[in-house]
Structures are given as structure tokens and as C-alpha cells.
Backbone as a chain_set.jsonl record, in Angstrom:
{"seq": "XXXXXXXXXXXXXXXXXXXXXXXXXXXXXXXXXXXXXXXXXXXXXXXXXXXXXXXXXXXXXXX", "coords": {"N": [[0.835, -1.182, 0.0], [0.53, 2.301, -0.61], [2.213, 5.083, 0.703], [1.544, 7.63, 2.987], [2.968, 9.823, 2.186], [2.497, 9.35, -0.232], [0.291, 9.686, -0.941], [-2.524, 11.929, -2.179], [-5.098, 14.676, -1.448], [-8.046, 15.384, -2.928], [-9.004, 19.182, -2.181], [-11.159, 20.616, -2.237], [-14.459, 21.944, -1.484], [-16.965, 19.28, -0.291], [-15.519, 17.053, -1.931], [-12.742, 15.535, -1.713], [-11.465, 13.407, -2.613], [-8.937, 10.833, -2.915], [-5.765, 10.615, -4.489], [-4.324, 7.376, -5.273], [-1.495, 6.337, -6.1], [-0.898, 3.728, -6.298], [-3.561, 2.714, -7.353], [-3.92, 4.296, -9.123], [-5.964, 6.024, -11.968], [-8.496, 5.54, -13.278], [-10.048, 6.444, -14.641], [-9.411, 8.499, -16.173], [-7.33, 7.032, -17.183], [-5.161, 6.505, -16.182], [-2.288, 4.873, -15.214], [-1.793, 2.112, -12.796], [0.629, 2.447, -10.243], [1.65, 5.396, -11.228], [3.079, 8.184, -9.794], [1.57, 11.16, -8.341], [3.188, 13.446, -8.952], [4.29, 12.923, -11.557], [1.985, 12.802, -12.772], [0.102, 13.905, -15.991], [-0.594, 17.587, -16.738], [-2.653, 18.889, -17.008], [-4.384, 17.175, -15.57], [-7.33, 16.125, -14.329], [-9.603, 16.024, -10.942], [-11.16, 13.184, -10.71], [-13.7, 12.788, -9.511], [-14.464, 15.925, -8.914], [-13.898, 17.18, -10.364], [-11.47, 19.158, -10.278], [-8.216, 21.222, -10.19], [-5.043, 20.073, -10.268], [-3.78, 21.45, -8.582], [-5.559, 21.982, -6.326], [-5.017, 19.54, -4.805], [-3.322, 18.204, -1.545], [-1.211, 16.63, 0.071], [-1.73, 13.533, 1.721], [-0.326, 13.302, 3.741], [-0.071, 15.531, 5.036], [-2.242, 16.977, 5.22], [-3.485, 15.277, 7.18], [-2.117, 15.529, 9.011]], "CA": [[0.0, 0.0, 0.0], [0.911, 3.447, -1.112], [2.737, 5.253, 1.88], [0.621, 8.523, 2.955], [3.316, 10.558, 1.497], [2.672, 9.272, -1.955], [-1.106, 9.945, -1.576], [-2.739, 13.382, -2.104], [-6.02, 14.669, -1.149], [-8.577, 17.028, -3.083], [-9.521, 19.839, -0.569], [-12.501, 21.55, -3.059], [-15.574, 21.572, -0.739], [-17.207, 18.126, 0.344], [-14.676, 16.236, -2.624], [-12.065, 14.466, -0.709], [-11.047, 12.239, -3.165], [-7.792, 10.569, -2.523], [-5.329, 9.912, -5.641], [-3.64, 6.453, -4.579], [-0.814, 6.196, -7.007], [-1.117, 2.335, -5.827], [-4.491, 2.483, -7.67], [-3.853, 5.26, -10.478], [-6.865, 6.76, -11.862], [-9.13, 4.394, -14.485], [-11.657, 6.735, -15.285], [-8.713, 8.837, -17.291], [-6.964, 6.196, -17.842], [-3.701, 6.593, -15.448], [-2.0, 3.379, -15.025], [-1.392, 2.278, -11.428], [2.238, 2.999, -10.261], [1.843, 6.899, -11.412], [3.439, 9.294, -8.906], [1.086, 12.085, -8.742], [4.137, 14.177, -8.967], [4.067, 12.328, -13.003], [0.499, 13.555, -13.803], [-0.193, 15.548, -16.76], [-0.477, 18.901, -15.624], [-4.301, 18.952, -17.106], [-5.339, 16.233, -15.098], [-8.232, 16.827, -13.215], [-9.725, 14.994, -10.088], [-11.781, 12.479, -11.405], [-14.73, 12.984, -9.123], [-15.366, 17.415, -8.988], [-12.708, 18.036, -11.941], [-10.632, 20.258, -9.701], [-7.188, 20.678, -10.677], [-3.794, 19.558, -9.599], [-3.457, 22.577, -7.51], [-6.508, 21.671, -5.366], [-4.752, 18.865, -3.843], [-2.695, 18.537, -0.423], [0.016, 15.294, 0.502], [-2.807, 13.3, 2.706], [0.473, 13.281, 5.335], [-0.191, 16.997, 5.788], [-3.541, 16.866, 5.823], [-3.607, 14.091, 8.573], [-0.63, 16.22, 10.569]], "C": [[0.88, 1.245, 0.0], [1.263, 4.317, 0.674], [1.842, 7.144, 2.079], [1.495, 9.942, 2.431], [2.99, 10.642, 0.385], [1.413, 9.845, -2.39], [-1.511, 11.1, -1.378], [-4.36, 13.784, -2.466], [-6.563, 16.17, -1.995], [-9.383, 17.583, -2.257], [-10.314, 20.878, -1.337], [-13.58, 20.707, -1.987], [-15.484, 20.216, -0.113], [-16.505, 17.153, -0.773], [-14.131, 15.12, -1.917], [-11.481, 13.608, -1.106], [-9.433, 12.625, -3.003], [-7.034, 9.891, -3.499], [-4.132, 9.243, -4.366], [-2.579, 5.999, -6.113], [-0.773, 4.361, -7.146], [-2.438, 1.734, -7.389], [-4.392, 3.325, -9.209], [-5.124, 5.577, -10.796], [-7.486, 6.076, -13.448], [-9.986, 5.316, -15.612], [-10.336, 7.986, -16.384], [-7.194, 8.208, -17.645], [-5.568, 6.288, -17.444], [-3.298, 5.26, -15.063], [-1.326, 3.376, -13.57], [-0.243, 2.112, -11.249], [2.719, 4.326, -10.769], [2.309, 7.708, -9.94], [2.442, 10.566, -9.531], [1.86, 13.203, -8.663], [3.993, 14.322, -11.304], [2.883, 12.523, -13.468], [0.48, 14.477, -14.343], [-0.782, 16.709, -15.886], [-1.931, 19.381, -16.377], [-5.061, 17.986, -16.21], [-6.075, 17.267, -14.064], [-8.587, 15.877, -12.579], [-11.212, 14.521, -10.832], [-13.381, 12.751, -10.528], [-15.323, 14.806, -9.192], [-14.611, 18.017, -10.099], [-11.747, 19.323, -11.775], [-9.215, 19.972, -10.177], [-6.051, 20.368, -10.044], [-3.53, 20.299, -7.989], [-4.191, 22.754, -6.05], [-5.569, 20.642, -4.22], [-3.278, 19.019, -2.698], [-2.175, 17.033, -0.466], [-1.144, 15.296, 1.784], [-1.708, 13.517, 4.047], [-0.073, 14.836, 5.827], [-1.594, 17.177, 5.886], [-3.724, 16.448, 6.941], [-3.227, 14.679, 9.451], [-1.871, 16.969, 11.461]], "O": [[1.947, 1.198, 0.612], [0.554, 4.075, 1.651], [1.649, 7.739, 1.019], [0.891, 11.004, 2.274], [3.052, 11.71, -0.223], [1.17, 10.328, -3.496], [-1.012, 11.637, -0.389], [-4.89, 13.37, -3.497], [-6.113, 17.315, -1.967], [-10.276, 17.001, -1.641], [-10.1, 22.053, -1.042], [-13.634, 19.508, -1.712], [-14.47, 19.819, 0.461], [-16.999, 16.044, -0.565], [-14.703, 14.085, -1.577], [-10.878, 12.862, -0.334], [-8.824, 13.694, -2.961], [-7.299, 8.699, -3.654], [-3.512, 9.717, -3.414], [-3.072, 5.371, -7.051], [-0.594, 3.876, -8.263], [-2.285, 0.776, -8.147], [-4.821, 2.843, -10.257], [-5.802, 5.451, -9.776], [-6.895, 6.184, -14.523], [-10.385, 5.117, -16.759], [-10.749, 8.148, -17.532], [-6.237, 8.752, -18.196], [-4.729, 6.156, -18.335], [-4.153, 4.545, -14.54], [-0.562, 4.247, -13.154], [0.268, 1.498, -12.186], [3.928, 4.553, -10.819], [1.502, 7.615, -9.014], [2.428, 10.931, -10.706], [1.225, 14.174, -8.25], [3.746, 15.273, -12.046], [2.717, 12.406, -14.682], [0.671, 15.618, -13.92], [-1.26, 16.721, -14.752], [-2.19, 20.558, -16.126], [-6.29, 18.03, -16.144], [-5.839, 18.303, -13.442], [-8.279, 14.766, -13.01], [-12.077, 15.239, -11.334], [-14.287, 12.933, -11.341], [-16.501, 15.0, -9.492], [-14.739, 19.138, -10.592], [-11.372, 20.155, -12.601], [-8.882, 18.84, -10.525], [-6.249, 20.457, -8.832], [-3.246, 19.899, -6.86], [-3.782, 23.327, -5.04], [-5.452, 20.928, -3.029], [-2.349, 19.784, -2.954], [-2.858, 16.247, -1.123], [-1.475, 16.223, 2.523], [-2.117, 13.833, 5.165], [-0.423, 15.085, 6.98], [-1.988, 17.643, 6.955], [-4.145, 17.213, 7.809], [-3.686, 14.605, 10.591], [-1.608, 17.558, 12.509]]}, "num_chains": 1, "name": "protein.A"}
């Protein structure tokens, strides 16, 4: 399992979704083992379509 550094949280409203590089992202077609460091810089979060910039390293969230 993906270490809570690797994973990164979108913080738009009630969102929340959590890219798990473990899991990668199906619905645009990211193959699992992506560092979300390595995501096109259009991706958007697959659930509110917020962009890169939305999200936070779940470690700092959690802190």
C-alpha cells in the first residue's frame, strides 16, 4: 500500500477524493504505479474536476 506521502487529497468543498498512485486513476486512464508528482499537468480529479493545484500530501492533511 501506497505510503501517505505518496497519496494526495482534493480539498474543493465536500470532494475528498484521494489519488492512490497504488491504484492510479481508471476513469482517465492513469495506469497504477503513477506518482502524482508524473500527472499531466491537465489532469483533473476524477470525481469534482478540480485541478492539480486543489490537492494537499494526505500526510499533511492528517498532521
Amino acid at each position: 500500500m501506497a505510503d501517505l506521502q505518496d497519496m494526495w487529497q482534493c480539498q474543493v468543498g465536500n470532494c475528498g477524493y484521494i489519488y492512490n498512485p497504488d491504484k492510479g486513476d481508471r476513469k482517465h486512464k492513469i495506469p497504477a504505479g503513477t506518482k502524482f508528482e508524473d500527472l499531466p499537468d491537465d489532469w483533473r480529479c476524477p470525481v469534482c474536476g478540480s485541478t492539480k493545484k486543489m490537492f494537499r500530501r494526505l500526510s499533511e492533511v492528517q498532521a
